[in-house]
C-alpha positions in Angstrom: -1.1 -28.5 36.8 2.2 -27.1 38.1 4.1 -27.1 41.4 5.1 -23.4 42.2 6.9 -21.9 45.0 10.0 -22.9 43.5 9.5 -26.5 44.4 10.0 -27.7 41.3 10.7 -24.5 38.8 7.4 -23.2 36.8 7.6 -25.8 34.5 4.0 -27.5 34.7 3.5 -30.7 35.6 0.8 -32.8 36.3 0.3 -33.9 40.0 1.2 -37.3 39.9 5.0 -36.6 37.8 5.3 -34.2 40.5 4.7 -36.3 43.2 7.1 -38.8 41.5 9.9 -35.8 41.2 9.3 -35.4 44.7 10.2 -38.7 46.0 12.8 -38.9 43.6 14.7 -35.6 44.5 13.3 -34.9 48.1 16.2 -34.0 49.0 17.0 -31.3 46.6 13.4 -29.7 46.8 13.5 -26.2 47.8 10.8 -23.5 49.5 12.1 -19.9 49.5 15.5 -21.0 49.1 15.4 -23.6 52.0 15.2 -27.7 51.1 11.9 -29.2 51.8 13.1 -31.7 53.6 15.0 -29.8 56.0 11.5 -27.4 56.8 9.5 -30.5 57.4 12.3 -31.4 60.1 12.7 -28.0 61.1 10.1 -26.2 63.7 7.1 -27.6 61.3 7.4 -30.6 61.9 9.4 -30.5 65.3 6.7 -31.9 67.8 5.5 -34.7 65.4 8.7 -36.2 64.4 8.4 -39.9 64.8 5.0 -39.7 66.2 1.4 -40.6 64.4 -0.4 -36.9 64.1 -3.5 -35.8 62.0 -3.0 -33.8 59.1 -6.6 -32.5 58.0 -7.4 -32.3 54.8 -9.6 -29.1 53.9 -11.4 -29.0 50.4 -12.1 -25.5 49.3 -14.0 -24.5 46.0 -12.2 -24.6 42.8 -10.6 -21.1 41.5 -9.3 -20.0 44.8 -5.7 -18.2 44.7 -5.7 -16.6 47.7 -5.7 -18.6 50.7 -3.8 -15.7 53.7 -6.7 -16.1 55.8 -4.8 -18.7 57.8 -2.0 -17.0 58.2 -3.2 -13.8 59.2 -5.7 -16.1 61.4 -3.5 -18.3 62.8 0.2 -17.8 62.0 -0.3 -20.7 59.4 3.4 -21.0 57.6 2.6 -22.4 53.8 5.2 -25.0 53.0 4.5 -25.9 49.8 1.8 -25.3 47.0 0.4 -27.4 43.8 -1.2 -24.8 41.4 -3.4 -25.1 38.5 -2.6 -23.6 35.1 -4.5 -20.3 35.8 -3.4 -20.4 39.3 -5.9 -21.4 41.5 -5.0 -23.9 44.3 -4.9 -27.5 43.9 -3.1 -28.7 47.1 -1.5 -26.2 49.7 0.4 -27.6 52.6 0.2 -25.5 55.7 1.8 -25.5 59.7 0.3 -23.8 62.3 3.4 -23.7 64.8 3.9 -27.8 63.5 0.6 -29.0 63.3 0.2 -30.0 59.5 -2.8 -29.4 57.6 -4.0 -29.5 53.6 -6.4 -27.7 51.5 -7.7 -29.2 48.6 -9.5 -27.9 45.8 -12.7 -29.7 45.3 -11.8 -33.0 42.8 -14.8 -35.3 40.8 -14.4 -37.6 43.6 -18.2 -37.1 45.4 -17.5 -38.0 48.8 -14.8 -35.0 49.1 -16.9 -31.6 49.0 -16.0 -28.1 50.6 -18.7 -27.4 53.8 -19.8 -24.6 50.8 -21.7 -27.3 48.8 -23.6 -28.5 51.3 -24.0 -25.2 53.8 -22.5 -27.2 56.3 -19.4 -29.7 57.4 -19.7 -32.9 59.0 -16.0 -31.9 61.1 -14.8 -28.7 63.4 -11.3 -28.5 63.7 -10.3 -28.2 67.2 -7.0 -26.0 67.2 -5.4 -25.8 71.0 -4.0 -22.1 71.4 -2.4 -20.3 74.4 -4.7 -17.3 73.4 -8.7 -18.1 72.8 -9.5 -14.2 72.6 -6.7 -13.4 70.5 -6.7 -16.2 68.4 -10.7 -15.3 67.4 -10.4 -11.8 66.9 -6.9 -11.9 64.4 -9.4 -15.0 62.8 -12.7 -12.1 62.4 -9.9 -9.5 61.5 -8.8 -11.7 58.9 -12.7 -12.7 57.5 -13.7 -15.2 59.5 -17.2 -15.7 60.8 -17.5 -15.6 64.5 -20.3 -18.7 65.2 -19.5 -19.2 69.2 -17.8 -16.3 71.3 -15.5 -17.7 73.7 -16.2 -19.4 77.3 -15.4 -21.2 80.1 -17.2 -24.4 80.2 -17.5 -26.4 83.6 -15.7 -29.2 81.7 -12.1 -27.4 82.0 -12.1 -26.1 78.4 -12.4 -22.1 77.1 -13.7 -22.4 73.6 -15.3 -20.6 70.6 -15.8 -21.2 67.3 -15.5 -19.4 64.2 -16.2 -20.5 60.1 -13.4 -19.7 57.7 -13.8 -17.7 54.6 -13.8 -21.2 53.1 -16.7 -22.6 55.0 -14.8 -24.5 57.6 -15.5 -24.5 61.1 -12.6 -24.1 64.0 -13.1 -24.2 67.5 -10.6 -22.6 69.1 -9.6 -23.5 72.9 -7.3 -24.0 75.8 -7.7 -26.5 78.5 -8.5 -24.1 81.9 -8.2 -26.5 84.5 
């Protein structure tokens, strides 16, 4: 396995030496020529520094290379990436506008599957967004599955919902009232 996008050279690696090399030399860690550390403190990360926030985990079947959905989707900025020899996806660390999320390819570990496997998911992801329409048609422009138009409900929310290329389901809302 091997870190790319310059985090740690091209030199392969297996996950947990990189994770090692990463505590070790967080500091010196770089993303397109800027230091790791200073994007996670940078507009990534600038609404959850020093505060408890999720950062989803999303498994996604082995093989995949290509993972711009999210950005085209939702402005997703990738901050780092953990590839396989034949470069496929192992771990991919993402921001939508400083909310952190992770995909994951799909490991031995049974109780971690992709919503593929099973036709389903047993989570939604609820992003908040200034923009419901917008927000769900950039998502169908990009391949995304439209499951739930958008609406006002009487509870103060505007929601729809729409599946991933991936399998994962997003609802995507504002608060209205």
């Amino acid at each position: 396995m091997k870190f790319s996008a310059g985090l740690i050279g091209d030199n392969n690696v297996d996950v947990g030496r990189a994770l090692l090399l990463l505590k070790r030399q967080a500091f010196a860690v770089t993303h397109r020529g800027r230091r790791i550390s200073d994007l996670l403190k940078s507009k990534y990360m600038a609404n959850n520094e020093g505060k408890t926030f999720f950062a989803p985990e999303l498994y996604i079947e082995n093989g995949i290379r290509d993972i711009s959905f999210y950005e085209a989707a939702f402005g997703a900025t990738e901050l780092r990436r953990f590839t396989n020899e034949d470069g496929s996806i192992h771990v991919a660390e993402l921001s939508i506008h400083g909310a952190l999320f992770h995909l994951h390819e799909v490991t031995a570990k049974p109780y971690f599957f992709n919503p593929v496997a099973h036709n389903g998911t047993t989570v939604t992801i609820g992003l908040f967004v200034p923009d419901v329409n917008l927000v769900i048609t950039n998502a169908i422009k990009a391949g995304a599955t439209l499951i739930n138009p958008a609406q006002d409900y009487e509870y103060g929310y505007r929601q729809g919902t729409i599946k991933d290329p991936f399998g994962h389901y997003w609802q995507i809302q504002k608060v209205i009232v």
